[in-house]
Jmol script that loads the backbone (N, CA, C; Angstrom):
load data "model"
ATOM      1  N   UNK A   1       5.443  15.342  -0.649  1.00  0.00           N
ATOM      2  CA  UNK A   1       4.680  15.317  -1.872  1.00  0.00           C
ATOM      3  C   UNK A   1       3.617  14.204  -1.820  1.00  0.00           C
ATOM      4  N   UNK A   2       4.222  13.099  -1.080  1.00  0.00           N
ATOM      5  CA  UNK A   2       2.790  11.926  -1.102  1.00  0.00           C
ATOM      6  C   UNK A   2       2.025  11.687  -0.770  1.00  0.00           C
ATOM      7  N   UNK A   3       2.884  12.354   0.818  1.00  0.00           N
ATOM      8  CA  UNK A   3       1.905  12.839   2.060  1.00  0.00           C
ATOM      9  C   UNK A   3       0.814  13.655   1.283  1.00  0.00           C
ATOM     10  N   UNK A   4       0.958  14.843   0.855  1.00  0.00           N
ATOM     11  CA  UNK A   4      -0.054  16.044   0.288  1.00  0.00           C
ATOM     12  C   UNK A   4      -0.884  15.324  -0.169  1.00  0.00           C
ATOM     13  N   UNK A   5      -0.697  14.702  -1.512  1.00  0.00           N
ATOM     14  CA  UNK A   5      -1.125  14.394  -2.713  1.00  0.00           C
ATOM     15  C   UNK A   5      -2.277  13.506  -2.224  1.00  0.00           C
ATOM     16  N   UNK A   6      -2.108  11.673  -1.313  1.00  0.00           N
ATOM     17  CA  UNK A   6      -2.552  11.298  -0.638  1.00  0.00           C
ATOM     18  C   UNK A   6      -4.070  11.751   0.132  1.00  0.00           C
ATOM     19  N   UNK A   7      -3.544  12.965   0.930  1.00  0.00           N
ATOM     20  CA  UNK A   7      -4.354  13.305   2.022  1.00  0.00           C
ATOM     21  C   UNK A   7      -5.091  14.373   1.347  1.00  0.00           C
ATOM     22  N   UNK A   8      -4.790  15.188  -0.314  1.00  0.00           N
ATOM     23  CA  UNK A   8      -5.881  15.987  -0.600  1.00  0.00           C
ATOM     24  C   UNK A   8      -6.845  14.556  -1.519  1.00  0.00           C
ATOM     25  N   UNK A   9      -6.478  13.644  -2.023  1.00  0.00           N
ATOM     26  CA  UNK A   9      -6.941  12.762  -2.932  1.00  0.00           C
ATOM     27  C   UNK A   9      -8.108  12.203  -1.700  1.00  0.00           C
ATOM     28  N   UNK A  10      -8.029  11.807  -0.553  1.00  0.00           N
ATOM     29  CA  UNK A  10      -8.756  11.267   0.473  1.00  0.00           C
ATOM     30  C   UNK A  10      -9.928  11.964   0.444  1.00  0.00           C
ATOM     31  N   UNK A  11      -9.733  13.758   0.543  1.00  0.00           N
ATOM     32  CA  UNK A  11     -11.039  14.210   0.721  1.00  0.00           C
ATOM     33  C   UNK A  11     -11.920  14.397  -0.725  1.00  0.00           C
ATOM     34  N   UNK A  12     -11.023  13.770  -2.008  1.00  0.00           N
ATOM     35  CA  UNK A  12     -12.668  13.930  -2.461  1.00  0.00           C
ATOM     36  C   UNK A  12     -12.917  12.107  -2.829  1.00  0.00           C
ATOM     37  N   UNK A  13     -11.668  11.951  -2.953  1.00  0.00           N
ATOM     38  CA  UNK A  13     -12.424  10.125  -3.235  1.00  0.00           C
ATOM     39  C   UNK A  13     -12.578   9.631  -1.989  1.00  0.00           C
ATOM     40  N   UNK A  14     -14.217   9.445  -1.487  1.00  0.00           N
ATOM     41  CA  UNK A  14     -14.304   8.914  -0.091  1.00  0.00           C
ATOM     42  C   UNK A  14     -14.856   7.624   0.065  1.00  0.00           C
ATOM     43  N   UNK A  15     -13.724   6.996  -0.931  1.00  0.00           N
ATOM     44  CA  UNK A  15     -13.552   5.353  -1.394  1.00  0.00           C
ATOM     45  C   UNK A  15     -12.487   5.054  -1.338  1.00  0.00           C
ATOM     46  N   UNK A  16     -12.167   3.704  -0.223  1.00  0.00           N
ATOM     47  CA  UNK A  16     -10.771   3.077  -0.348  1.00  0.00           C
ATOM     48  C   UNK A  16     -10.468   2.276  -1.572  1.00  0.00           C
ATOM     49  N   UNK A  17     -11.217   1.590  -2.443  1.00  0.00           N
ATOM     50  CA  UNK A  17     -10.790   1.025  -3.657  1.00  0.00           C
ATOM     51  C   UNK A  17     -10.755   2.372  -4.824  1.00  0.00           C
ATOM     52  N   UNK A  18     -11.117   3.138  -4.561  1.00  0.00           N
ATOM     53  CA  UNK A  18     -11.180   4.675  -5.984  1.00  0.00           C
ATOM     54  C   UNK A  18      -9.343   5.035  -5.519  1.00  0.00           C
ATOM     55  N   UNK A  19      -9.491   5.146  -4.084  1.00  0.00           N
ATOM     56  CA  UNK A  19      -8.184   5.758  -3.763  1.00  0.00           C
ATOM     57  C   UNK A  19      -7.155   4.904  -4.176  1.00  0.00           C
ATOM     58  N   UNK A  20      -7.341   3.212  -4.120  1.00  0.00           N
ATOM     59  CA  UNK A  20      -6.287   2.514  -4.004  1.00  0.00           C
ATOM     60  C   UNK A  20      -5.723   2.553  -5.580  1.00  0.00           C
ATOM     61  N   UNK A  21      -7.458   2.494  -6.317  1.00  0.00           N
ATOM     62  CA  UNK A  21      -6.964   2.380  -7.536  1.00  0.00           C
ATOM     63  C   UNK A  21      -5.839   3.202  -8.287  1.00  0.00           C
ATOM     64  N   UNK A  22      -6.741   4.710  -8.027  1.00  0.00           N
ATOM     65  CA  UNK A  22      -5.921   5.561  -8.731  1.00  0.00           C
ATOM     66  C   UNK A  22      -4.254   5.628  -8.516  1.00  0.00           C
ATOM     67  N   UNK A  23      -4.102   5.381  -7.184  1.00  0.00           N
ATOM     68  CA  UNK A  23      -2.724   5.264  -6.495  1.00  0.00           C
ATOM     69  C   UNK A  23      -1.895   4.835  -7.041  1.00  0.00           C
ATOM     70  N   UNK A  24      -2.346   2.700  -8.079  1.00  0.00           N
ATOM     71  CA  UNK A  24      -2.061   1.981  -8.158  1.00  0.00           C
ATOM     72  C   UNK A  24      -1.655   1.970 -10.080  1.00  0.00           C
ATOM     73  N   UNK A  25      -2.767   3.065 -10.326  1.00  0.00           N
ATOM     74  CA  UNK A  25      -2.650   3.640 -11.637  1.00  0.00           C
ATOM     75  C   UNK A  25      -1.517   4.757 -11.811  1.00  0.00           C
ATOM     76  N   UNK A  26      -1.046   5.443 -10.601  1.00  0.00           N
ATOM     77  CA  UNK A  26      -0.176   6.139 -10.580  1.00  0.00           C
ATOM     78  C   UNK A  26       0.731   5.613 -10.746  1.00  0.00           C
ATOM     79  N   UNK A  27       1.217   4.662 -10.164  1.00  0.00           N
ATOM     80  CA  UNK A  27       2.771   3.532  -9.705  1.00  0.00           C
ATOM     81  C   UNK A  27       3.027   2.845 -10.908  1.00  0.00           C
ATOM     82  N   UNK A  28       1.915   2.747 -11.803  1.00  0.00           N
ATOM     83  CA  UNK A  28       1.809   1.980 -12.989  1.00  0.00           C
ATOM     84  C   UNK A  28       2.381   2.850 -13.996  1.00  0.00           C
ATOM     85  N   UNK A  29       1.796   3.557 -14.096  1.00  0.00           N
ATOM     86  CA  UNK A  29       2.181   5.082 -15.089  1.00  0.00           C
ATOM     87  C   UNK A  29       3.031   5.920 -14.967  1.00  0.00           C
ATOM     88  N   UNK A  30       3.927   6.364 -13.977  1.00  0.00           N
ATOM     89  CA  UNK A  30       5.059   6.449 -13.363  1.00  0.00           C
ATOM     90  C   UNK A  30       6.453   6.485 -12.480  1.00  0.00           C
ATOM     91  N   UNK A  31       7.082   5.833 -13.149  1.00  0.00           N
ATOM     92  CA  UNK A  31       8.556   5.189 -12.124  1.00  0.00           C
ATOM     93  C   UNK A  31       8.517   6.222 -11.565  1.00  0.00           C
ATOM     94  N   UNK A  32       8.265   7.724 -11.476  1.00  0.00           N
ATOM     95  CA  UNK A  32       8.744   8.516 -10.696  1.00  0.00           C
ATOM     96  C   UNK A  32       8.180   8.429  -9.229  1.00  0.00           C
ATOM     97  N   UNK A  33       6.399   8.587  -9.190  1.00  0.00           N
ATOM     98  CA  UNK A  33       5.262   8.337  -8.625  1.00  0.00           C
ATOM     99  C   UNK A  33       5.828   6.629  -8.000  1.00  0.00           C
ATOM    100  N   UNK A  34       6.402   6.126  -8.468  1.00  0.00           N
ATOM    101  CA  UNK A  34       6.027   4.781  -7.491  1.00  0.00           C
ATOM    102  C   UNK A  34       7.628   5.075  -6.681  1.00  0.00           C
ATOM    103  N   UNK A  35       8.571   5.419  -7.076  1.00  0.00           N
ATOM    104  CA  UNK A  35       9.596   5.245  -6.398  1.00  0.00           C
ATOM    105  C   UNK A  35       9.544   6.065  -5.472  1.00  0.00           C
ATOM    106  N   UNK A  36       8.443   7.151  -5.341  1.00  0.00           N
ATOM    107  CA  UNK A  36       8.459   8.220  -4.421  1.00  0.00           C
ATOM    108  C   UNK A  36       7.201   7.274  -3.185  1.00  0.00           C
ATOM    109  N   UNK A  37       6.436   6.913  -3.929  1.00  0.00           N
ATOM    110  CA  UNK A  37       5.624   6.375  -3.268  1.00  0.00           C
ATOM    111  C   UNK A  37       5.957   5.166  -2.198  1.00  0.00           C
ATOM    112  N   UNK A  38       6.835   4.574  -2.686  1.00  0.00           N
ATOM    113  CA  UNK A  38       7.315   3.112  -2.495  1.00  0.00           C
ATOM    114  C   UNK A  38       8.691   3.762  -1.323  1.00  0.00           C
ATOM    115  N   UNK A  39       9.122   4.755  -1.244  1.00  0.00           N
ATOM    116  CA  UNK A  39      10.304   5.286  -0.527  1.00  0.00           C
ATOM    117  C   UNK A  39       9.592   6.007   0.481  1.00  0.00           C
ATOM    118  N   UNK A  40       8.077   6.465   0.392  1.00  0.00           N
ATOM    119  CA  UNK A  40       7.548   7.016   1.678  1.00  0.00           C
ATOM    120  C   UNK A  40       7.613   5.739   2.669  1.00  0.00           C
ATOM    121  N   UNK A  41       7.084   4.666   2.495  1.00  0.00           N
ATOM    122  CA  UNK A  41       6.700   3.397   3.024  1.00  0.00           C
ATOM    123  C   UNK A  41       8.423   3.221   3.559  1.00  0.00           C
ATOM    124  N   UNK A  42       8.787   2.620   2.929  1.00  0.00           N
ATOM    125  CA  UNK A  42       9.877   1.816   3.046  1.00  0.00           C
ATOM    126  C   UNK A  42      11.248   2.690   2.643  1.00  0.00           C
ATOM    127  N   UNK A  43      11.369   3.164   3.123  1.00  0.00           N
ATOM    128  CA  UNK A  43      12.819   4.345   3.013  1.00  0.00           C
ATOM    129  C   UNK A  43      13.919   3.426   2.417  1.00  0.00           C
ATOM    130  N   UNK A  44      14.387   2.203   3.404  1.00  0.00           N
ATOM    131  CA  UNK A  44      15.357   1.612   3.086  1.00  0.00           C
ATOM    132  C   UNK A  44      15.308   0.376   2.246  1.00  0.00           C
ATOM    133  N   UNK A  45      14.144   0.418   1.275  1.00  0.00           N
ATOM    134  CA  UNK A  45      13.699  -0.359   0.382  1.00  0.00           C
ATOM    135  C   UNK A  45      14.587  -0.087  -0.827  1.00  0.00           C
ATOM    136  N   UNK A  46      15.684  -0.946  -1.119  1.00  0.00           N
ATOM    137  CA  UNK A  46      16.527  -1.137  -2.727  1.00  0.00           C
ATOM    138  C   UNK A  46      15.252  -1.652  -3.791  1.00  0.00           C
ATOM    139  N   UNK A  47      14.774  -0.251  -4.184  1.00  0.00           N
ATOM    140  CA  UNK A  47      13.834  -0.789  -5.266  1.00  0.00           C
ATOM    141  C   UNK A  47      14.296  -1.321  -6.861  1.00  0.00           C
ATOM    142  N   UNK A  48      13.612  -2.861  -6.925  1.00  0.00           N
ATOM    143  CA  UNK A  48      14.077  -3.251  -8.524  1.00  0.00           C
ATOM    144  C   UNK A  48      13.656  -2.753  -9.428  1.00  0.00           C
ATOM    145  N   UNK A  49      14.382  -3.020 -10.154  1.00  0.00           N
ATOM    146  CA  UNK A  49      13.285  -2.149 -11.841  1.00  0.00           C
ATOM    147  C   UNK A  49      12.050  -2.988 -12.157  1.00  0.00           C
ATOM    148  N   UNK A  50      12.287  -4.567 -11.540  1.00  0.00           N
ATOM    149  CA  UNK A  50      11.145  -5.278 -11.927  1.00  0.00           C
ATOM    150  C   UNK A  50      10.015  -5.495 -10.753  1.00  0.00           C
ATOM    151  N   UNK A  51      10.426  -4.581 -10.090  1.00  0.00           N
ATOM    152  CA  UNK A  51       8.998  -4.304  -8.965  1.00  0.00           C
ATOM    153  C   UNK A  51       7.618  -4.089  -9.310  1.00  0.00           C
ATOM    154  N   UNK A  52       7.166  -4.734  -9.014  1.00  0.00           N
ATOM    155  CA  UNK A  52       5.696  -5.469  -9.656  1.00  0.00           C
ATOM    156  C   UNK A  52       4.617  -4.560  -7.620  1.00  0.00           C
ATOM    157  N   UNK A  53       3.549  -4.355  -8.083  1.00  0.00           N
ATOM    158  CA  UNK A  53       2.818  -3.351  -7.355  1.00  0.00           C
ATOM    159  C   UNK A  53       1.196  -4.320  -7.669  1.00  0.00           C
ATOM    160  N   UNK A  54       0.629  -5.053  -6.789  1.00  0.00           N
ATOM    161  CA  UNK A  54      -0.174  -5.429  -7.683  1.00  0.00           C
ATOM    162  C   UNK A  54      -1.594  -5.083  -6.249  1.00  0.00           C
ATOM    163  N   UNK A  55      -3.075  -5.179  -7.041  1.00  0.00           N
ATOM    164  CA  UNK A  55      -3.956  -4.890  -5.702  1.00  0.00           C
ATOM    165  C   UNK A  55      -4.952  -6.098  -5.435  1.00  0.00           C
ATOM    166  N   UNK A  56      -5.036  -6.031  -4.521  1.00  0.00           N
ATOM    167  CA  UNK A  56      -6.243  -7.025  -3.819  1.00  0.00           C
ATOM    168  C   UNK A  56      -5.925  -8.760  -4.489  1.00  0.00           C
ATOM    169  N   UNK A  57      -4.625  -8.560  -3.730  1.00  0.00           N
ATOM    170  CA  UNK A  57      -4.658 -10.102  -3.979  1.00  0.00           C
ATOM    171  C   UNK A  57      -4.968 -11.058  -3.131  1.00  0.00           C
ATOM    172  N   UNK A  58      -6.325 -11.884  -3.575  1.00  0.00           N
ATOM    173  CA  UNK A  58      -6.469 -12.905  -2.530  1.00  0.00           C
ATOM    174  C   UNK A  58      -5.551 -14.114  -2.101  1.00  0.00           C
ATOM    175  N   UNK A  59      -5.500 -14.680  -0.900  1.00  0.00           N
ATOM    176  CA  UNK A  59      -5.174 -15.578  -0.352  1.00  0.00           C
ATOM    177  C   UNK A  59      -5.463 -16.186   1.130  1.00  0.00           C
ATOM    178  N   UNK A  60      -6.379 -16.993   0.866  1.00  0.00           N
ATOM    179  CA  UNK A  60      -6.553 -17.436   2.106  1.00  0.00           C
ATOM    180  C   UNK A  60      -8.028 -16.649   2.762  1.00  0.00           C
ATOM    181  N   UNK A  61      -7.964 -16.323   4.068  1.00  0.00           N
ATOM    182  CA  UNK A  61      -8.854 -15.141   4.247  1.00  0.00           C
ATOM    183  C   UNK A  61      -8.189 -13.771   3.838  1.00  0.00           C
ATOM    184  N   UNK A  62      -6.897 -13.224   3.114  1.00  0.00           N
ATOM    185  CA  UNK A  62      -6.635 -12.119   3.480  1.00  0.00           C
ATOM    186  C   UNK A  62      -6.743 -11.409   1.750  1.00  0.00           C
ATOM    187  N   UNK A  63      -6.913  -9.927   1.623  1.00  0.00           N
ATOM    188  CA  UNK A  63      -6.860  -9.469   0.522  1.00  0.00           C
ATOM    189  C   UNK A  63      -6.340  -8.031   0.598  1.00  0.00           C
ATOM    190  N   UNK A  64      -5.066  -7.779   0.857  1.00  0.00           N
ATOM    191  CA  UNK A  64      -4.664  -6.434   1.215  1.00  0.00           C
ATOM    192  C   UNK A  64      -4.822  -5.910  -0.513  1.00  0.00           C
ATOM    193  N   UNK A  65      -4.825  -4.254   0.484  1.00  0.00           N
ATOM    194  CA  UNK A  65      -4.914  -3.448  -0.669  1.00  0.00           C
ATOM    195  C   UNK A  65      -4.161  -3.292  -2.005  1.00  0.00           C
ATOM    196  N   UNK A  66      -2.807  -3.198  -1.668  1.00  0.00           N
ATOM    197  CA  UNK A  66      -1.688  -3.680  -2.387  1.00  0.00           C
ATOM    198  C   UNK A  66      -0.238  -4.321  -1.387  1.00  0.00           C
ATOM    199  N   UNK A  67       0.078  -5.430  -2.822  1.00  0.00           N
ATOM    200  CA  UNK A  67       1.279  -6.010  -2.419  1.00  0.00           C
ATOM    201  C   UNK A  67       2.033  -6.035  -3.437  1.00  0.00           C
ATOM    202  N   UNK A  68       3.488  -5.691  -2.862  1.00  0.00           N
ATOM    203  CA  UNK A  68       4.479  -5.529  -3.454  1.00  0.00           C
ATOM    204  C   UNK A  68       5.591  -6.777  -3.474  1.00  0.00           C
ATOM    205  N   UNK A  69       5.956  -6.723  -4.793  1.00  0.00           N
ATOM    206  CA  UNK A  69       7.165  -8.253  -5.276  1.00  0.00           C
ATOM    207  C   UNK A  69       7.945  -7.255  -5.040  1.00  0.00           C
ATOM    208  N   UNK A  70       9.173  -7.444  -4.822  1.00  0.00           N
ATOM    209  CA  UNK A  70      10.669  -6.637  -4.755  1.00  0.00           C
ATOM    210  C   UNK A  70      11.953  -7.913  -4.870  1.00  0.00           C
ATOM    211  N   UNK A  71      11.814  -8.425  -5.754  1.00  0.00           N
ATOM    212  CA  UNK A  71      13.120  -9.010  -6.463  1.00  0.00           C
ATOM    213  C   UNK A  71      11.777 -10.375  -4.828  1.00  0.00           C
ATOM    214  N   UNK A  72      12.799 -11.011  -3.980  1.00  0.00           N
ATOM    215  CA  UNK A  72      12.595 -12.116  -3.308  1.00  0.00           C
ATOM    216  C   UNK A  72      11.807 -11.793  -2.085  1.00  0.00           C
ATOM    217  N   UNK A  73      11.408 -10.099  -1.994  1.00  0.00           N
ATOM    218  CA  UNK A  73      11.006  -9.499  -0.729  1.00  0.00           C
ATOM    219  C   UNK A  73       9.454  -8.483  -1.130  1.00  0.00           C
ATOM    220  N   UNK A  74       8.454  -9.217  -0.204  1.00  0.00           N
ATOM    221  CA  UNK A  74       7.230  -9.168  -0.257  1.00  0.00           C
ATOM    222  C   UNK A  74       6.721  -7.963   0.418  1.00  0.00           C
ATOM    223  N   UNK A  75       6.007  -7.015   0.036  1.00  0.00           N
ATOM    224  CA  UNK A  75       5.724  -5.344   0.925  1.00  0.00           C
ATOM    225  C   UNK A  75       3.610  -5.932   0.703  1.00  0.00           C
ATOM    226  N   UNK A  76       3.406  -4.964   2.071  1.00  0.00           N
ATOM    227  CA  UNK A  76       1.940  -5.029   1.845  1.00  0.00           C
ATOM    228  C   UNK A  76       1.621  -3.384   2.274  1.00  0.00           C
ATOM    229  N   UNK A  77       0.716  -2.819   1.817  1.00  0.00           N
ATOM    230  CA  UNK A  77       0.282  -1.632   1.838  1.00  0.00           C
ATOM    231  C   UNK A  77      -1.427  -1.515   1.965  1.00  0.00           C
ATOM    232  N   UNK A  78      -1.719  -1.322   3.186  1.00  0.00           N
ATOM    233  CA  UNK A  78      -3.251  -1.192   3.743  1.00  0.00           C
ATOM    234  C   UNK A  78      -3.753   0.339   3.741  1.00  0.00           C
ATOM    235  N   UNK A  79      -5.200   0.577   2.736  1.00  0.00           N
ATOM    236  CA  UNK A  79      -5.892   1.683   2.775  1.00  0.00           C
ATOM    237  C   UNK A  79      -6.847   1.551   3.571  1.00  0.00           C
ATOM    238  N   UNK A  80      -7.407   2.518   4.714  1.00  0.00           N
ATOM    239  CA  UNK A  80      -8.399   2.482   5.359  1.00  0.00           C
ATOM    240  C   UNK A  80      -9.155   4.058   5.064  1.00  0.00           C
ATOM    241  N   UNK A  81     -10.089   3.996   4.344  1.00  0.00           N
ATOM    242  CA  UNK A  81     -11.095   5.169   4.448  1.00  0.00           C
ATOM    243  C   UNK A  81     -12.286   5.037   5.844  1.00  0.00           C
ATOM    244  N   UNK A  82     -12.166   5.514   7.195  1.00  0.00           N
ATOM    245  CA  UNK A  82     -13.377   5.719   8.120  1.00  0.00           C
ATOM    246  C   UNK A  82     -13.533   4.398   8.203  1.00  0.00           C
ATOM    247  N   UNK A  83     -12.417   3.330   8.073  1.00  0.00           N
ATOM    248  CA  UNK A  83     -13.019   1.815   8.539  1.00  0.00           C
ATOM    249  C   UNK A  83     -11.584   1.123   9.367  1.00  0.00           C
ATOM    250  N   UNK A  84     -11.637   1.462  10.273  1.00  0.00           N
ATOM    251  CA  UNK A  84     -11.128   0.282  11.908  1.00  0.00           C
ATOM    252  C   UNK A  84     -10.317  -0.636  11.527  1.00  0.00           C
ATOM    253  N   UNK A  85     -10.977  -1.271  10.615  1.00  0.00           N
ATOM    254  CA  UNK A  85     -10.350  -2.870  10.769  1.00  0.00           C
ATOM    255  C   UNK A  85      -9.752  -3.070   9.888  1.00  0.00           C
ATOM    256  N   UNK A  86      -8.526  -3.306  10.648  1.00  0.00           N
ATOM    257  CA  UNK A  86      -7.376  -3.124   9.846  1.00  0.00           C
ATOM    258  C   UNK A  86      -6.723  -4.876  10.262  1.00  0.00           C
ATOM    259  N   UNK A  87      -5.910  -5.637   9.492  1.00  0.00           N
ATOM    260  CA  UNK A  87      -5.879  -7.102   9.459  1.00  0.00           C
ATOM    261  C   UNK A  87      -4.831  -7.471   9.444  1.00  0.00           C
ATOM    262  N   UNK A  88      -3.674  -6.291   9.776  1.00  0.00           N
ATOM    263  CA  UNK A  88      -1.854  -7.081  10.434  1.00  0.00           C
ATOM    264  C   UNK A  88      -2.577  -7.569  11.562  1.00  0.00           C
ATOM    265  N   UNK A  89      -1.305  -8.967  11.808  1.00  0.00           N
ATOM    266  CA  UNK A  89      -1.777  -9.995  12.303  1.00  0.00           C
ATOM    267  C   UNK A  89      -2.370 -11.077  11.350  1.00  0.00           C
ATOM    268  N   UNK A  90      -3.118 -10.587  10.872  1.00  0.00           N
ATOM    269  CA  UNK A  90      -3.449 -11.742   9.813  1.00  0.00           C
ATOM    270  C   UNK A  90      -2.697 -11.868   8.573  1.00  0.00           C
ATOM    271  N   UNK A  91      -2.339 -10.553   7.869  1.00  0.00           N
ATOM    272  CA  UNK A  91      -1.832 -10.771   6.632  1.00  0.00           C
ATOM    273  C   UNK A  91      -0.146 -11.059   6.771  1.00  0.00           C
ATOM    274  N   UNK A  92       0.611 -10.975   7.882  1.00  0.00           N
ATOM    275  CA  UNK A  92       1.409 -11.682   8.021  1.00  0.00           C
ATOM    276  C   UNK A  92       1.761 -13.088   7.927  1.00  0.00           C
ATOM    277  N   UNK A  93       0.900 -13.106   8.532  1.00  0.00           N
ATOM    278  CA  UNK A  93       0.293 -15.182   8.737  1.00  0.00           C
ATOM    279  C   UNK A  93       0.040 -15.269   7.419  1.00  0.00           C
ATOM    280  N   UNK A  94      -0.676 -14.855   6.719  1.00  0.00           N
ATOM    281  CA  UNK A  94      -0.952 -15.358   5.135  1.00  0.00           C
ATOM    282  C   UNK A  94      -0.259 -14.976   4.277  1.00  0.00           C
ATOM    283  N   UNK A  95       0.839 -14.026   4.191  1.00  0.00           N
ATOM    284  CA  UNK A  95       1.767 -13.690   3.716  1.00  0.00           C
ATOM    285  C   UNK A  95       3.171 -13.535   3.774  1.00  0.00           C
ATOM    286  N   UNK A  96       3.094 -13.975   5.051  1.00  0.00           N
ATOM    287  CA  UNK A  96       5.067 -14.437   5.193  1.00  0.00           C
ATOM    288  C   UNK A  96       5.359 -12.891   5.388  1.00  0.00           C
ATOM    289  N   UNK A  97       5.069 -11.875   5.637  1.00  0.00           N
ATOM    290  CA  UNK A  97       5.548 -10.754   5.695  1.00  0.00           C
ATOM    291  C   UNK A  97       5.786 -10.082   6.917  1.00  0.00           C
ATOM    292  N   UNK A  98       7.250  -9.523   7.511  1.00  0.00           N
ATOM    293  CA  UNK A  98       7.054  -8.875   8.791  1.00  0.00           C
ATOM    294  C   UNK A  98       6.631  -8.089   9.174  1.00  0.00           C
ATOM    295  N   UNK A  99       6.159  -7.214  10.026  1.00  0.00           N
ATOM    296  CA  UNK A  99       5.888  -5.704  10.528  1.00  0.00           C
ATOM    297  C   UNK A  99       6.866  -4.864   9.819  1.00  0.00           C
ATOM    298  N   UNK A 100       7.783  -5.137   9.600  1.00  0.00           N
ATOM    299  CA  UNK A 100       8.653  -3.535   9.052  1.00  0.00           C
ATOM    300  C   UNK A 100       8.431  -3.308   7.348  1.00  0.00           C
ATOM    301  N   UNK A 101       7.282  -4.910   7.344  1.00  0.00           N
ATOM    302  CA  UNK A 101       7.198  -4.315   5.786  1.00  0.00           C
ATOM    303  C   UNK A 101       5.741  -4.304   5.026  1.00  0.00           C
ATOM    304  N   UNK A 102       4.996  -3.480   6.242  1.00  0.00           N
ATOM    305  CA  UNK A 102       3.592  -3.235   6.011  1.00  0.00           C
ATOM    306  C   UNK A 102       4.128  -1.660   6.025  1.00  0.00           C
ATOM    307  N   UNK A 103       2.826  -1.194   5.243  1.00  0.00           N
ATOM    308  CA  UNK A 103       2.510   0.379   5.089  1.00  0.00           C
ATOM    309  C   UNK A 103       1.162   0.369   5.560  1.00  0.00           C
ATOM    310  N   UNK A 104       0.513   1.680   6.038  1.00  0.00           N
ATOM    311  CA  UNK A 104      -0.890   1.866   6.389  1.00  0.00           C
ATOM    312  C   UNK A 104      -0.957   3.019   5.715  1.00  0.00           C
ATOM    313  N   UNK A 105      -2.472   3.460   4.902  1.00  0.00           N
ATOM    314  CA  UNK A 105      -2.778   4.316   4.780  1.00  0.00           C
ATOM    315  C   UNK A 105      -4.228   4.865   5.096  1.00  0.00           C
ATOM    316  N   UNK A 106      -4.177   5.786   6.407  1.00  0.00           N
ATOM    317  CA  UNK A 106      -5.623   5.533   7.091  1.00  0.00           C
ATOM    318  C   UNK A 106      -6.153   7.011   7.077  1.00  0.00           C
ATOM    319  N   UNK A 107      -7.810   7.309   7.044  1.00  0.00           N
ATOM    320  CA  UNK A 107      -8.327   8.453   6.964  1.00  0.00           C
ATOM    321  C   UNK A 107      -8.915   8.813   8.281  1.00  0.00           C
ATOM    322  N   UNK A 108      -7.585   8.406   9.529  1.00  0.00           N
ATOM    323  CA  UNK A 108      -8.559   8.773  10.888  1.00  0.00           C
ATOM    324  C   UNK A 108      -7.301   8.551  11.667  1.00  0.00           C
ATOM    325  N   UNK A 109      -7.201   8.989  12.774  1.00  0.00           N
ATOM    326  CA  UNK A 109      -6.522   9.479  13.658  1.00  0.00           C
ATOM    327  C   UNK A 109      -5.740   7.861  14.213  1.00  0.00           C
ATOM    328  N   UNK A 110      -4.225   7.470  14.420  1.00  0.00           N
ATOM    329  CA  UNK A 110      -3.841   6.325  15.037  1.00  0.00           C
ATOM    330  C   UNK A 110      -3.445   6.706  15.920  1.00  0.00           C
ATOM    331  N   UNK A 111      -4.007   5.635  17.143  1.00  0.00           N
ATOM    332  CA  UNK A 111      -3.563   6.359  18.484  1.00  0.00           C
ATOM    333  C   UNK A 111      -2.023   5.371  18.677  1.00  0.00           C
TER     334      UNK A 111
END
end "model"
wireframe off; spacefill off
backbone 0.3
color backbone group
């Protein structure tokens, strides 16, 4: 369902902040929509009720698309519309966060 939803939403908003937003307006507006959303990413994520979803938070050099509070455990979630540069590696370093708890969401082929 997120997969779909996602990848038909890509072809007409061909904006990573339109996409992130609406996404972010979704997660906001329904527990259903974020727990589905939040369980594509992170399967084995015990989601809180007070899971907080928030976007473009700066720090440092880094400003991922969205980051996620989960009770003491920090999620980051990267949109790429037709743009490369993508900044794990960095937003780890500026965010204390490991590899198993980034998401990507990209409009181009990962090799």
């Amino acid at each position: 369902m997120i997969t779909k939803f996602l990848e038909s939403l890509s072809y007409r908003v061909n904006n990573e902040n339109a996409l992130s937003d609406i996404t972010w307006s979704l997660c906001n507006s329904s527990p259903m929509f974020r727990e589905v959303f939040l369980k594509f990413f992170f399967p084995d994520m015990q989601i809180s009720p007070e899971v907080e979803i928030e976007r473009e938070i700066a720090k440092n050099d880094s400003r991922p698309d969205f980051i996620i509070y989960n009770d003491d455990e920090v999620y980051i979630i990267e949109n790429k519309i037709n743009d490369r540069n993508q900044h794990f590696g960095q937003y780890d370093k500026t965010f204390k966060v490991p590899p198993e708890r980034f998401g990507y969401i990209a409009n181009y082929v990962i090799p």
